[in-house]
Backbone and ligand atoms as CSV (ligand in chain L), in Angstrom:
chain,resi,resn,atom,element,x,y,z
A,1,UNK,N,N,143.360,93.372,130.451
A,1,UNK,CA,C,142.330,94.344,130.076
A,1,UNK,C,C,140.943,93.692,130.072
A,2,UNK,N,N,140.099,94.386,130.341
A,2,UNK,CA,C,138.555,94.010,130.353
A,2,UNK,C,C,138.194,93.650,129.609
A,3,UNK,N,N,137.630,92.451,128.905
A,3,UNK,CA,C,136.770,91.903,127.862
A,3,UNK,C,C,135.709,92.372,127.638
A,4,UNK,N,N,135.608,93.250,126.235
A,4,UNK,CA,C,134.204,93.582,126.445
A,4,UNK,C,C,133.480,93.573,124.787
A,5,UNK,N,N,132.463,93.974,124.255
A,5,UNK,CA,C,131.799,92.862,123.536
A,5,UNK,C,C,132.288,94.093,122.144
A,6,UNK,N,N,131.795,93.307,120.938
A,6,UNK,CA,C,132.587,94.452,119.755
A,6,UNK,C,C,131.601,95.642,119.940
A,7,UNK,N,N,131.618,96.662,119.282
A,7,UNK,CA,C,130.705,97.660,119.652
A,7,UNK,C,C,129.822,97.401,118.667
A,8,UNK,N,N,130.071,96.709,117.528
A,8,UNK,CA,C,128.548,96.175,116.242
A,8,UNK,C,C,127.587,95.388,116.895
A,9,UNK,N,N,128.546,94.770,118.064
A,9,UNK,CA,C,127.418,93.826,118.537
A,9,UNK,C,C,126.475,94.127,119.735
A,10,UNK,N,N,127.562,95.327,120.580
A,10,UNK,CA,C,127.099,95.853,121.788
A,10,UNK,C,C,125.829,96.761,121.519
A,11,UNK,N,N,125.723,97.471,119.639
A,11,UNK,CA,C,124.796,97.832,119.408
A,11,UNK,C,C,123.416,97.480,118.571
A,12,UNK,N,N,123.573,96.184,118.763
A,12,UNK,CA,C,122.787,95.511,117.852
A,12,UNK,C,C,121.511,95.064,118.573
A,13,UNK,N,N,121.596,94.796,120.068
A,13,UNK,CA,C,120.491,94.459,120.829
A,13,UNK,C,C,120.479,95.299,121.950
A,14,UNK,N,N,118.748,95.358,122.079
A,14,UNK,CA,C,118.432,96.452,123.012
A,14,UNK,C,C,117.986,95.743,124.544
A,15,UNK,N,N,118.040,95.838,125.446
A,15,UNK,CA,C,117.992,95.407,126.763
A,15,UNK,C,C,116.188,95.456,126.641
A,16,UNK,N,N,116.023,94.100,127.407
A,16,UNK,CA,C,114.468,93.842,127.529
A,16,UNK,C,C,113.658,94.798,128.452
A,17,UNK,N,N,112.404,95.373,128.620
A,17,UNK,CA,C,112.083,96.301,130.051
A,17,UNK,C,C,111.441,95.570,131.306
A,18,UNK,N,N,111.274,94.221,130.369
A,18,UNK,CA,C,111.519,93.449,131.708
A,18,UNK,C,C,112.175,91.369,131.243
A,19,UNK,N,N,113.485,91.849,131.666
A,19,UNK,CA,C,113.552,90.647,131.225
A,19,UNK,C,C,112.707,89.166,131.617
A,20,UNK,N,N,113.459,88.075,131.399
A,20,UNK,CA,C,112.459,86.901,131.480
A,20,UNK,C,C,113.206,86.626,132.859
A,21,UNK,N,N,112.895,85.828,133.287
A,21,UNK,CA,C,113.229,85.091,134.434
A,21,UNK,C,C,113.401,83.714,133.782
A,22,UNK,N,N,114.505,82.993,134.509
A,22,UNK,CA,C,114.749,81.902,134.366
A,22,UNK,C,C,115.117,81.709,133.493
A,23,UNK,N,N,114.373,80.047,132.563
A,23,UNK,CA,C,114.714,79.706,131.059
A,23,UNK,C,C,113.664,80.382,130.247
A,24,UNK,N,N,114.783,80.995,129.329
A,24,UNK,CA,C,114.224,81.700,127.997
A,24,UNK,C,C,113.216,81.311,127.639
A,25,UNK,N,N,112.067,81.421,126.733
A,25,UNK,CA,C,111.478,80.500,125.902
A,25,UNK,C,C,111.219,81.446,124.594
A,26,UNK,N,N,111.205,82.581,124.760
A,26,UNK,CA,C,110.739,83.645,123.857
A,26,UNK,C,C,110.466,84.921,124.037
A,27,UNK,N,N,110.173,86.387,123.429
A,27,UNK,CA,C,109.992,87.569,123.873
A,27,UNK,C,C,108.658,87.970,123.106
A,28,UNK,N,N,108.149,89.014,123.740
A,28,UNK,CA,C,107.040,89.948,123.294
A,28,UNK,C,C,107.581,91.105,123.226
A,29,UNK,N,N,107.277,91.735,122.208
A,29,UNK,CA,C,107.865,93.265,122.113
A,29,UNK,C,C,106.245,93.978,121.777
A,30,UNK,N,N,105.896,95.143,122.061
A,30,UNK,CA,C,104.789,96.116,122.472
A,30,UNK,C,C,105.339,97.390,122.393
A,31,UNK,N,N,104.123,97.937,121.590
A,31,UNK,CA,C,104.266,99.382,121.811
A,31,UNK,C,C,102.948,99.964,123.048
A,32,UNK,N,N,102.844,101.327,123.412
A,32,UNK,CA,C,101.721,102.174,123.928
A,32,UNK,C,C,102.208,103.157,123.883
A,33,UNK,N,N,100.715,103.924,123.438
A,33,UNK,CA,C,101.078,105.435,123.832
A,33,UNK,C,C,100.990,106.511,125.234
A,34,UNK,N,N,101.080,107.307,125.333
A,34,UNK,CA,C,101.095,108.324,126.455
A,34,UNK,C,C,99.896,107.602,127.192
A,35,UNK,N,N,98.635,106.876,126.802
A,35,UNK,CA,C,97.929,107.018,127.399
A,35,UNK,C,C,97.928,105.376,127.956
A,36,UNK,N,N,98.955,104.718,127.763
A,36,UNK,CA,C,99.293,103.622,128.133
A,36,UNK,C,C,98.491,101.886,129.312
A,37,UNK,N,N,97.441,102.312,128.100
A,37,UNK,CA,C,96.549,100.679,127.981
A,37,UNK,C,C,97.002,99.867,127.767
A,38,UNK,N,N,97.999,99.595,126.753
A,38,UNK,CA,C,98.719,97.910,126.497
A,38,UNK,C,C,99.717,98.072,127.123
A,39,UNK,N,N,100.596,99.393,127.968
A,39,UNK,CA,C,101.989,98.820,129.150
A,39,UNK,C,C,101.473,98.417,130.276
A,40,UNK,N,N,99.741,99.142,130.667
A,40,UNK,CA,C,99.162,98.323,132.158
A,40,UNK,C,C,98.694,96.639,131.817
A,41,UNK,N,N,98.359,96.358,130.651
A,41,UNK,CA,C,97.872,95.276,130.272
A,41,UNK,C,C,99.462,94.254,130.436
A,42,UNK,N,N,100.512,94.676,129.780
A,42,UNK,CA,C,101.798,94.070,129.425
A,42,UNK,C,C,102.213,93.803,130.862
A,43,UNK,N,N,101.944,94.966,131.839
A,43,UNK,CA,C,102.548,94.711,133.180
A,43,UNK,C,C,101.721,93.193,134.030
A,44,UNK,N,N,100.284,93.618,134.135
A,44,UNK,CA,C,99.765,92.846,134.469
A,44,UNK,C,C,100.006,91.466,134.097
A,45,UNK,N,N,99.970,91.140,132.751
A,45,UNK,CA,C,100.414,89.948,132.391
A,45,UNK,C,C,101.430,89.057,133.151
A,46,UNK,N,N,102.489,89.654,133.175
A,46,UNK,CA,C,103.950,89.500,133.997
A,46,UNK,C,C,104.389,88.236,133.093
A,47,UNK,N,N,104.741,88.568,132.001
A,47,UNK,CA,C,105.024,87.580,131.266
A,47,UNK,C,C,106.495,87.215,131.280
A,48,UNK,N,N,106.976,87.826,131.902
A,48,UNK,CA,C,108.809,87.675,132.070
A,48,UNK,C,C,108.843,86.606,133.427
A,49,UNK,N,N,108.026,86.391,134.401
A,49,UNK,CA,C,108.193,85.177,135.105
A,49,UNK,C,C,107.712,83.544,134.456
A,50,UNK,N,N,107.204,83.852,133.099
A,50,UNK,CA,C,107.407,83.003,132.774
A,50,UNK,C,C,108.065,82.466,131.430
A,51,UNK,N,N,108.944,83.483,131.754
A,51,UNK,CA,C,110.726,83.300,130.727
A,51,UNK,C,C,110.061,83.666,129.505
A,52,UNK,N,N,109.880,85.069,129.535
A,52,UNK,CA,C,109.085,86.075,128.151
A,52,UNK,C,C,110.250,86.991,128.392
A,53,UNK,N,N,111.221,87.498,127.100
A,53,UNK,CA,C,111.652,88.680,127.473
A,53,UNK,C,C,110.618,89.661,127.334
A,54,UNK,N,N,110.301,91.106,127.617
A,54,UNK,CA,C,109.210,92.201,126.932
A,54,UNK,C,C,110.211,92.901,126.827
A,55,UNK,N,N,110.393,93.857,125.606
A,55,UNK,CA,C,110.861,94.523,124.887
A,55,UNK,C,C,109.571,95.869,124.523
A,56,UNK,N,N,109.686,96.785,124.519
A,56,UNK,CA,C,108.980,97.992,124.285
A,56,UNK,C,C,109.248,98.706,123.327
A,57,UNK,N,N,108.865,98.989,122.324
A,57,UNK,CA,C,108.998,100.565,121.292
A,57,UNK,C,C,108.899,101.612,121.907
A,58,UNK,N,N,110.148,102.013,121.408
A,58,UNK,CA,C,109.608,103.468,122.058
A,58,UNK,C,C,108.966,104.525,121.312
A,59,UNK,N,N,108.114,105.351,122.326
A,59,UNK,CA,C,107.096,106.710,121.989
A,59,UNK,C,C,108.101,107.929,121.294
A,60,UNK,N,N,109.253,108.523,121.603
A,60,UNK,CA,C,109.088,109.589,120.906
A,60,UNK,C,C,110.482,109.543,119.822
A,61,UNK,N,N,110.326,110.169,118.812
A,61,UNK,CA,C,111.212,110.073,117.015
A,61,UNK,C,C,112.354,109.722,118.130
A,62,UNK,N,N,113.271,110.692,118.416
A,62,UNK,CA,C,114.473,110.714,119.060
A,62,UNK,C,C,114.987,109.779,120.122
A,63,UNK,N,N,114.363,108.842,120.451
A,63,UNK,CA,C,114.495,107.668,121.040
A,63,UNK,C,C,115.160,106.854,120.425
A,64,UNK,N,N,116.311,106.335,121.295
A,64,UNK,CA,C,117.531,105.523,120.401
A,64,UNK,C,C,116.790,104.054,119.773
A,65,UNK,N,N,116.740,103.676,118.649
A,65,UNK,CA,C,115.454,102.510,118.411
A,65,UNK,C,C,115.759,101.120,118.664
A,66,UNK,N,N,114.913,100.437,118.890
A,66,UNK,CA,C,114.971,99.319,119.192
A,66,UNK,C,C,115.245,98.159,118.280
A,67,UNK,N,N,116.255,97.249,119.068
A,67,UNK,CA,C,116.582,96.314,118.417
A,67,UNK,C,C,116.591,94.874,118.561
A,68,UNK,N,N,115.755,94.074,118.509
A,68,UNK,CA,C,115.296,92.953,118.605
A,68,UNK,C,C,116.193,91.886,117.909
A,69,UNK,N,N,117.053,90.529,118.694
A,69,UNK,CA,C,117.530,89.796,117.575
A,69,UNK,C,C,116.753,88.494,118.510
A,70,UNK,N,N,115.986,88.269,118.507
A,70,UNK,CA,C,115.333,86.796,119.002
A,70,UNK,C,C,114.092,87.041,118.628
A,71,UNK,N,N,113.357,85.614,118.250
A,71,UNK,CA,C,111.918,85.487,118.123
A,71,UNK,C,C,110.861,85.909,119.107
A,72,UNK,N,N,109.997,86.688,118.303
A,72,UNK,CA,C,108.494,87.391,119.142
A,72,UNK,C,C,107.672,87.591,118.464
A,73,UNK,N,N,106.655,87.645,120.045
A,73,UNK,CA,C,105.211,88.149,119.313
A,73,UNK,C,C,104.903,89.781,119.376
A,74,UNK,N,N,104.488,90.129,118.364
A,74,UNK,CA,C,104.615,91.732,118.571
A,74,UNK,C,C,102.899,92.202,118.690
A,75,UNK,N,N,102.915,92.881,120.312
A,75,UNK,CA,C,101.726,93.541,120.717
A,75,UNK,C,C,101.563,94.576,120.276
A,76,UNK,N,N,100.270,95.242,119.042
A,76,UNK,CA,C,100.401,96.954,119.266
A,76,UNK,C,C,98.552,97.162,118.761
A,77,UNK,N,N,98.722,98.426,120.026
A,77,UNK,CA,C,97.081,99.185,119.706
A,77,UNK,C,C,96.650,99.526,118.037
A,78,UNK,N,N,95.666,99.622,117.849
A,78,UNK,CA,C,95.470,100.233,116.700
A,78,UNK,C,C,95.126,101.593,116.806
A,79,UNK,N,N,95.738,102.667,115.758
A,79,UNK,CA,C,95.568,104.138,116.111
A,79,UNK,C,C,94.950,104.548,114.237
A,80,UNK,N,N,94.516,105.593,114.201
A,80,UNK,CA,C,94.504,105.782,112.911
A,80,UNK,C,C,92.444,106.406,112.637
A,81,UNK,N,N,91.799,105.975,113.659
A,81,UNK,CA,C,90.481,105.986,113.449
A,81,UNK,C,C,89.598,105.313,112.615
A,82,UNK,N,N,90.231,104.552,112.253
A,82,UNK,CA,C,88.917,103.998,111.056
A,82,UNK,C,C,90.267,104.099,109.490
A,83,UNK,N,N,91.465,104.601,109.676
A,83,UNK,CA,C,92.162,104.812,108.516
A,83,UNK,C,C,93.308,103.821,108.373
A,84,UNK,N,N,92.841,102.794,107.169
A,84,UNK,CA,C,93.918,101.954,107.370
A,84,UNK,C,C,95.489,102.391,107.266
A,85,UNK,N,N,95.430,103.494,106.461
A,85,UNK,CA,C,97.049,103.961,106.301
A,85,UNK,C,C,98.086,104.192,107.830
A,86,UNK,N,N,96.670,104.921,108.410
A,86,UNK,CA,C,96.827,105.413,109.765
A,86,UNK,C,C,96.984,104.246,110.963
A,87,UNK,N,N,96.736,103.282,110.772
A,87,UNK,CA,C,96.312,102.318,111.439
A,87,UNK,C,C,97.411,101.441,112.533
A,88,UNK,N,N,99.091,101.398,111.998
A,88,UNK,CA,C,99.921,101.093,112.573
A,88,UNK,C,C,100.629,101.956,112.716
A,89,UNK,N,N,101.031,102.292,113.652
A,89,UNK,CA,C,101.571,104.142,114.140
A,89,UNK,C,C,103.160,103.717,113.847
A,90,UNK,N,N,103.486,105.428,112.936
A,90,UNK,CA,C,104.689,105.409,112.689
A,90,UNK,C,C,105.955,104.705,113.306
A,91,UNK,N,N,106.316,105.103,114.801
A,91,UNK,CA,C,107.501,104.133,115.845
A,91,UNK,C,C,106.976,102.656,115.432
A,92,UNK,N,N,106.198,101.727,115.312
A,92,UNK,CA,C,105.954,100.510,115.069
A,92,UNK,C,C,106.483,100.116,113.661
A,93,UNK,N,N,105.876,100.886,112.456
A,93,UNK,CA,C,106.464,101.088,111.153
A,93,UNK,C,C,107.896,100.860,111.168
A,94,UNK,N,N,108.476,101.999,111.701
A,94,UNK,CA,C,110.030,102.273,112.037
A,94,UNK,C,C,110.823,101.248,112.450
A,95,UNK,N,N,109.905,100.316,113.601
A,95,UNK,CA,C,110.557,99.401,114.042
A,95,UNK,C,C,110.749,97.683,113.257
A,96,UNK,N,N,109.447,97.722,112.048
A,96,UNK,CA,C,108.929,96.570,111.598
A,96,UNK,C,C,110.344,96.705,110.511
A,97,UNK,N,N,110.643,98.068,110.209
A,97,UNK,CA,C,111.090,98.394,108.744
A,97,UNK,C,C,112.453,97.902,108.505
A,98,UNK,N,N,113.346,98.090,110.239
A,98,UNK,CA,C,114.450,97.327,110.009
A,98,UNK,C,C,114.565,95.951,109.755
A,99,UNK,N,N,115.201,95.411,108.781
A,99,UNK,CA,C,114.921,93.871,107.969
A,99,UNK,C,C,115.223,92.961,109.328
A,100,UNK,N,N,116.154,93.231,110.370
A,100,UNK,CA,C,116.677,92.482,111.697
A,100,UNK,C,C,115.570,92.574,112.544
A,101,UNK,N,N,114.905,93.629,112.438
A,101,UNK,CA,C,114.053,93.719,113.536
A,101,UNK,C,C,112.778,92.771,112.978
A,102,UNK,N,N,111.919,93.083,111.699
A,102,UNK,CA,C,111.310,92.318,110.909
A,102,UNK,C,C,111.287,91.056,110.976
A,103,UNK,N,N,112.691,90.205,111.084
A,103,UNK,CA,C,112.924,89.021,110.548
A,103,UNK,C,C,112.433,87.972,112.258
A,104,UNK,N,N,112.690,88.804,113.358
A,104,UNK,CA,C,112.272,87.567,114.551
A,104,UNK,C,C,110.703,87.481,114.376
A,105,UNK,N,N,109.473,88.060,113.913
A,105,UNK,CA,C,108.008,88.335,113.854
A,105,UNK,C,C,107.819,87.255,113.790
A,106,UNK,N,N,106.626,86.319,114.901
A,106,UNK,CA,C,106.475,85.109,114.621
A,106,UNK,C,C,104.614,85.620,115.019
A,107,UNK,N,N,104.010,86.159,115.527
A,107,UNK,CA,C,103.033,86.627,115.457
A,107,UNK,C,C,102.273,87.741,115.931
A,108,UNK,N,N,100.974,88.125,116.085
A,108,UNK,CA,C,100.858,89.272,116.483
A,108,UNK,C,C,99.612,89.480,117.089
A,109,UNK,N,N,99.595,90.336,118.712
A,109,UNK,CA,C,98.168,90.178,119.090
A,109,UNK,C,C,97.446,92.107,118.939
A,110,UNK,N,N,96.537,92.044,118.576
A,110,UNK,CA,C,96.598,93.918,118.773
A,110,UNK,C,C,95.490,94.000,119.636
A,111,UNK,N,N,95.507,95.677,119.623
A,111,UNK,CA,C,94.147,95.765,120.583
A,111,UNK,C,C,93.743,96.817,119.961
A,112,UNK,N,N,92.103,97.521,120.341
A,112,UNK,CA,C,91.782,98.310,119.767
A,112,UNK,C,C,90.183,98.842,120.509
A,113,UNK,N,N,89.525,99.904,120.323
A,113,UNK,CA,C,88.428,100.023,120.930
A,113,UNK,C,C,86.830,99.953,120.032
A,114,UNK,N,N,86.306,98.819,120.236
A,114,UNK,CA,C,84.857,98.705,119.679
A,114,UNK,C,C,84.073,99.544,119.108
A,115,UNK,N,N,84.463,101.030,119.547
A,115,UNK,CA,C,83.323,101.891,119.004
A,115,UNK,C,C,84.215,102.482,117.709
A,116,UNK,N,N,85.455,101.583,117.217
A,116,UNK,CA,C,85.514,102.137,116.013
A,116,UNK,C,C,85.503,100.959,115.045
A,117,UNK,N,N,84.213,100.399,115.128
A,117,UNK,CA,C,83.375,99.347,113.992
A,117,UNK,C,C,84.129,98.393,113.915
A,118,UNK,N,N,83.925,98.592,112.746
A,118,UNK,CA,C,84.855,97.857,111.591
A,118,UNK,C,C,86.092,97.823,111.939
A,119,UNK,N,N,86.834,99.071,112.253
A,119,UNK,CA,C,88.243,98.976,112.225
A,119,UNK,C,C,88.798,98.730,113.522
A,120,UNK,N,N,87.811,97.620,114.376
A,120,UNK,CA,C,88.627,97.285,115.541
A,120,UNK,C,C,89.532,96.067,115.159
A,121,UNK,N,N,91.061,96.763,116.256
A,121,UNK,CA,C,91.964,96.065,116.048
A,121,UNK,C,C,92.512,95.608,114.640
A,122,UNK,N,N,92.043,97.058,113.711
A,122,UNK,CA,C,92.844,96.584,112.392
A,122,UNK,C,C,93.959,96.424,112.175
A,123,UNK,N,N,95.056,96.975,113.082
A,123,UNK,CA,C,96.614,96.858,112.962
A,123,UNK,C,C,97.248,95.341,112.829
A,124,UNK,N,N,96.018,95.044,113.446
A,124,UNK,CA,C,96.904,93.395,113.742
A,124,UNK,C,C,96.699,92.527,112.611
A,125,UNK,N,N,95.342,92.680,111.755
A,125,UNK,CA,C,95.049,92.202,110.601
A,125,UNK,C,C,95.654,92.629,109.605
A,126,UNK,N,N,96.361,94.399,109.771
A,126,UNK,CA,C,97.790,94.929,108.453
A,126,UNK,C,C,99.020,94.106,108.977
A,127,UNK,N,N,99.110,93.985,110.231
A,127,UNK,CA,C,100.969,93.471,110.131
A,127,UNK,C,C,100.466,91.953,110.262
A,128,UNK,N,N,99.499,91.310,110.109
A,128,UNK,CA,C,99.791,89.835,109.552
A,128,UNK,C,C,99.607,89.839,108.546
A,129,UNK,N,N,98.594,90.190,107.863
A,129,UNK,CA,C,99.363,89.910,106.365
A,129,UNK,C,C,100.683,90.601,105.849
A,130,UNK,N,N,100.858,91.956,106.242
A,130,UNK,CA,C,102.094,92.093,105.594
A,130,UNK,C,C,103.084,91.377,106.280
A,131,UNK,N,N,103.304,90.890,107.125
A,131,UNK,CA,C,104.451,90.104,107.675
A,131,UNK,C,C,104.280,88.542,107.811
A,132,UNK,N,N,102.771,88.116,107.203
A,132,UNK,CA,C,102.803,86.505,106.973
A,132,UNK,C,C,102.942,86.291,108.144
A,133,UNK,N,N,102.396,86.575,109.339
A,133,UNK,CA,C,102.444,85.737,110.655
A,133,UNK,C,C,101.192,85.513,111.246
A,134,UNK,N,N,100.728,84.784,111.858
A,134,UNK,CA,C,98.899,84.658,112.467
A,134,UNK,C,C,99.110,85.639,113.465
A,135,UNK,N,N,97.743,85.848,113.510
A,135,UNK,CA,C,96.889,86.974,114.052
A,135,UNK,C,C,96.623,85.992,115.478
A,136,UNK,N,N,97.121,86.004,116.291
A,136,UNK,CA,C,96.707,85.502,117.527
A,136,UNK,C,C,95.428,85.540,118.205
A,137,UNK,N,N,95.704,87.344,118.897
A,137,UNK,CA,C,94.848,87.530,120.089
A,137,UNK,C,C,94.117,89.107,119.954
A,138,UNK,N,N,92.786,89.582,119.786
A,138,UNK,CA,C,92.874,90.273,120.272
A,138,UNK,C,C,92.292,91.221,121.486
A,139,UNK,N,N,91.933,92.018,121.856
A,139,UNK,CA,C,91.849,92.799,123.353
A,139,UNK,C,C,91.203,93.909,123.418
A,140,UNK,N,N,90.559,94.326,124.362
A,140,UNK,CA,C,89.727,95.949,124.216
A,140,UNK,C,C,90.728,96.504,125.364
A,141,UNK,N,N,91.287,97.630,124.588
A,141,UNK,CA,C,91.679,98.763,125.878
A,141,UNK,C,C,92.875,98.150,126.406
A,142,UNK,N,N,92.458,98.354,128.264
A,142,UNK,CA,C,94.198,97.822,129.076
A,142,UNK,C,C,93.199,96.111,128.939
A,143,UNK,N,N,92.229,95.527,128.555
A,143,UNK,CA,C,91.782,93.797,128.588
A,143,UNK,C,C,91.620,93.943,129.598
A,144,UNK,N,N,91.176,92.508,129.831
A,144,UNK,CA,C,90.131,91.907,131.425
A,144,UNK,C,C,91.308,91.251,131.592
A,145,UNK,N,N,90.595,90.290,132.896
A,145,UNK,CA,C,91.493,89.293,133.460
A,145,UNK,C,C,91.510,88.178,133.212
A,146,UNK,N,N,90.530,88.121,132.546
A,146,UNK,CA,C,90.847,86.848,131.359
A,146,UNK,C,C,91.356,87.109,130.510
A,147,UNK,N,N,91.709,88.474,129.286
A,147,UNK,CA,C,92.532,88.610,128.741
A,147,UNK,C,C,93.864,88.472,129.155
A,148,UNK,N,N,94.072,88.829,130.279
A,148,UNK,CA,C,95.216,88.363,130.794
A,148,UNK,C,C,95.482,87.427,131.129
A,149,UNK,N,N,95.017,86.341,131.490
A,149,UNK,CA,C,95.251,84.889,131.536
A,149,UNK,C,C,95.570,83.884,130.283
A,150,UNK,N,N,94.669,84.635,129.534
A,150,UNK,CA,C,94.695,83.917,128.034
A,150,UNK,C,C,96.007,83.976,127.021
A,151,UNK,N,N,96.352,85.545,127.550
A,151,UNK,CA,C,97.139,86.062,127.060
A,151,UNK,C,C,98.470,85.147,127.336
A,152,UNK,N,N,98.303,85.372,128.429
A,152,UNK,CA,C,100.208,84.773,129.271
A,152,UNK,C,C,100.112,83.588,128.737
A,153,UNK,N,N,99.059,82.031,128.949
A,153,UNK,CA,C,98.686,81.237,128.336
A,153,UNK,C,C,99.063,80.924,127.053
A,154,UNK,N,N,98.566,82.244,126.684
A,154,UNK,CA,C,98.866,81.572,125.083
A,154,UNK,C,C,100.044,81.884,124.293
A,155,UNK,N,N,100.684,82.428,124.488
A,155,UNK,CA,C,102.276,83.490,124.512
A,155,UNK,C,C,103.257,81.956,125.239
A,156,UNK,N,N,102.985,81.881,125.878
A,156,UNK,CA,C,103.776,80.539,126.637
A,156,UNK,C,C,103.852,79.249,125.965
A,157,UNK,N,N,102.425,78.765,125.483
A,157,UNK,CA,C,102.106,77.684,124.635
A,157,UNK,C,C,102.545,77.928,123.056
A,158,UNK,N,N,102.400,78.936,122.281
A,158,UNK,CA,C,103.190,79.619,121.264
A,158,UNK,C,C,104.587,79.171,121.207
A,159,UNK,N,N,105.197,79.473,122.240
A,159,UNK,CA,C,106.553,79.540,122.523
A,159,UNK,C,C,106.943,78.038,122.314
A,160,UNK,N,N,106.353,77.118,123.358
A,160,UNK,CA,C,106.315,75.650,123.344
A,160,UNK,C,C,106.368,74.908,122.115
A,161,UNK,N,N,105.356,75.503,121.390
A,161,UNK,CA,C,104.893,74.305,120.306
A,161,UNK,C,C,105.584,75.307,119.156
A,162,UNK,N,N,106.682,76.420,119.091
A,162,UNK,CA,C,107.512,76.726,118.175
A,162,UNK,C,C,108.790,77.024,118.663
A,163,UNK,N,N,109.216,75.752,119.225
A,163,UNK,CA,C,110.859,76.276,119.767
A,163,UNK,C,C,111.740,76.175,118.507
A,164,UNK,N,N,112.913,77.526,119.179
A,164,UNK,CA,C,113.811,77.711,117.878
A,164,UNK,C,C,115.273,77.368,118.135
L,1,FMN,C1,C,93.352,108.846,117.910
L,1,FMN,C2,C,92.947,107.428,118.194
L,1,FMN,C3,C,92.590,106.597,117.148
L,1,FMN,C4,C,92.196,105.264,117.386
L,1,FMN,N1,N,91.819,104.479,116.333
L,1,FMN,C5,C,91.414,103.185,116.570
L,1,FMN,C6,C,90.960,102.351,115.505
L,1,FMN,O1,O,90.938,102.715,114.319
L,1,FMN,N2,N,90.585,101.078,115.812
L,1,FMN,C7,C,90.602,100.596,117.084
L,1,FMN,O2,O,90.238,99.445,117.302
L,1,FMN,N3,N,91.020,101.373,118.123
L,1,FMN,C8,C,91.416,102.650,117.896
L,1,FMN,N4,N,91.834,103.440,118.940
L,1,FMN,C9,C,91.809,102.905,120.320
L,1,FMN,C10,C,93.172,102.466,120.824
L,1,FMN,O3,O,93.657,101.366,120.085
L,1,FMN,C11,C,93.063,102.076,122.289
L,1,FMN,O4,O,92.710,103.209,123.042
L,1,FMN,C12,C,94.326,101.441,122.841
L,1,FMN,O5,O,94.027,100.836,124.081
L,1,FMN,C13,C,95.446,102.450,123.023
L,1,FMN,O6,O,96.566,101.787,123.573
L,1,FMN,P1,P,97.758,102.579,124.283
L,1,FMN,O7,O,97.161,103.395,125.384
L,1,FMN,O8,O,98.660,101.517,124.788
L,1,FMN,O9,O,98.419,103.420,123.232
L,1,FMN,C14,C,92.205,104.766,118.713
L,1,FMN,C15,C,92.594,105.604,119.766
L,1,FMN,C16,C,92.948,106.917,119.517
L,1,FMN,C17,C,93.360,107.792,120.691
């Protein structure tokens, strides 16, 4: 008979949307919304050729949720307007909230758009402190091409100088 894996375990991790290539070193997990600035930014990057899994949240309630069991850095826009409550969008919440999913967080880059002051890129300044991890990187919009260089760069070197 076919060997096949227990079903606690078969449901415990969610398939990367783009896995890594090669040797492992670490994953990024990211959310975007409909209007999807940080999945053109995430694509561009191409951080899975250099042995990044990317992992995605998904957009809508009914989406089977994601489950992360390896160390990452978690990418997400800031939404909310200027409202910190508002500020890390519910699916991200959802996803931080499971203690498994929670527990790989090793840091976090966000992005956000300038013309909302003060509260650019506040998400990333709520889920490091509430999750005790540094605040990496952050980005306007889908980022430049130096954001993207910096990015892959520094996601890679991260990885390096915290192997697990
Ligand atoms: C309703 C709404 C509220 C937003 N609030 C903020 C904000 O408070 N601070 C900020 O820096 N950016 C804010 N943004 C900008 C988004 O973070 C930015 O557009 C981001 O690139 C969206 O990423 P996505 O397309 O991957 O979802 C807001 C955008 C929208 C549409």
């Amino acid at each position: 008979m076919e060997q096949t894996a227990p079903i606690d375990q078969a449901e415990a991790t969610s398939s990367p949307e783009y896995p890594a290539m090669g040797e492992r070193i670490g994953a990024l997990v990211y959310f975007s919304s409909q209007s999807q600035n940080t999945a053109r930014f995430v694509a561009n990057c191409k951080l899975q050729d250099e042995g990044v899994d990317v992992f995605r949240i998904p957009i809508k309630p009914h989406d089977p949720p994601l489950n992360v069991r390896e160390p990452y850095i978690l990418m997400l826009p800031t939404y909310g307007g200027g409202s910190a409550r508002k500020a890390v969008l519910p699916q991200i919440k959802r996803f931080l909230n499971d203690p498994a999913n929670r527990a790989g967080i090793r840091g976090v880059i966000a992005s956000g758009n300038t013309n909302f002051g003060e509260a650019f890129c506040m998400a990333g300044d709520i889920v490091s402190r509430k999750c005790k991890v540094p605040f990496l990187y952050y980005f306007e919009l889908m980022g430049t091409k130096d954001d993207e260089r910096k990015v892959r760069q520094g996601v890679v070197d991260f990885f390096r100088n915290h192997p697990e």
